[in-house]
N, C-alpha and C positions, 0 to 999 in steps of 0.2 A: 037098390038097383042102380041109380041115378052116381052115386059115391063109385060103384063098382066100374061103370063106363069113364066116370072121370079119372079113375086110378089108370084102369086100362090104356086109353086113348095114349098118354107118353109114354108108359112104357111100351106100349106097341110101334109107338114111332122108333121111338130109340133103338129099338130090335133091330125093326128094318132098315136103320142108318150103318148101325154096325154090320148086317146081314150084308149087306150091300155093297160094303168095304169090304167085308174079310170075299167075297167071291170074285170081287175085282182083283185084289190083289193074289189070290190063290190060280185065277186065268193068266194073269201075266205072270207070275211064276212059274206056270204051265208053257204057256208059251217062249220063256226066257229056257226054259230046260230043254224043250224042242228044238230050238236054237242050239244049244250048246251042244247035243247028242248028234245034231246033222254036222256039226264043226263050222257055222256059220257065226261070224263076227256080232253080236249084237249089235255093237255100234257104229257096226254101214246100216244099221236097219234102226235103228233108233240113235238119230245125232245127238247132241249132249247140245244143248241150249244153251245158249252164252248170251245172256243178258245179264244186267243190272236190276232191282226190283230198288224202287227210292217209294219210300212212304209218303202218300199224298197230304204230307201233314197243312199246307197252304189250302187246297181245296176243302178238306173236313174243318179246319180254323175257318173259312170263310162261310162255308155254308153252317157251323154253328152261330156265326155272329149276326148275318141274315136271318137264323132262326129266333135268335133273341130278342133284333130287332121289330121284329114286325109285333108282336104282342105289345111291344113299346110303344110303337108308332099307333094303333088300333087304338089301346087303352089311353092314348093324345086326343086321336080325335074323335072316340066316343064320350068323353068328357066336354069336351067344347060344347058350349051353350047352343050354336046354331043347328048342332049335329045330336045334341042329346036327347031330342024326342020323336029322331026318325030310325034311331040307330039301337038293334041289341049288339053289345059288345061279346059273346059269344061266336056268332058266327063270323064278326068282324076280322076278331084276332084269328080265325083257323085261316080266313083269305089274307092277311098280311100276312101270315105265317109263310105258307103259299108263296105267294109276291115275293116275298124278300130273299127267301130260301132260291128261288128258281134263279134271280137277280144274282145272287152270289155264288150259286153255281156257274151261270153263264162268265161272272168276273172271274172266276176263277180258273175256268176253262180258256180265256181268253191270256190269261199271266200264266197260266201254263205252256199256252202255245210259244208266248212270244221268248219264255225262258228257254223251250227247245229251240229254239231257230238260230 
């Protein structure tokens, strides 16, 4: 029984992702044909978005190297003689993990701003 709910459980999701999509898209199809039958312009009613999309590839590079770093830094000073018989390096490393990650998001966030400006 335990195999059967585990089998279930994704394809169940998965249904309802597709399910979800195909009713969206079949509404707005609906209502795009409601549009055309009245002889209304779709596009005074839905503008065309004129943007650029740039891939954050500077923020995902900084926040992996923050991620890197902190297991680095942890596995330093859980090793150090003064620090080696108060410290488990398990939880150490998930809070530098933490720390460093949040740290290079925020640098990242910040070299972002100043390259839009």
């Amino acid at each position: 029984m335990s195999q059967l709910i585990e089998t279930l459980i994704p394809i169940s999701l998965f249904t309802a992702i597709l399910l979800a999509w195909y009713f969206y898209i079949r509404a707005r199809n609906k209502e795009r044909m409601a549009l055309i039958e009245k002889g209304v312009n779709a596009s005074e009613i839905y503008p065309k978005r004129d943007y650029k999309f740039k891939f954050p590839w500077l923020k995902i590079g900084l926040l992996i190297i923050g991620i890197g770093l902190g297991p680095l830094v942890a596995m330093i000073i859980a090793r150090l003689p003064a620090f080696n018989r108060f410290l488990d390096e398990g939880p150490l490393i998930l809070i530098f993990m933490l720390i460093f990650g949040g740290a290079a998001m925020i640098l990242a966030a910040r070299l972002d701003k100043k390259e839009s400006e």
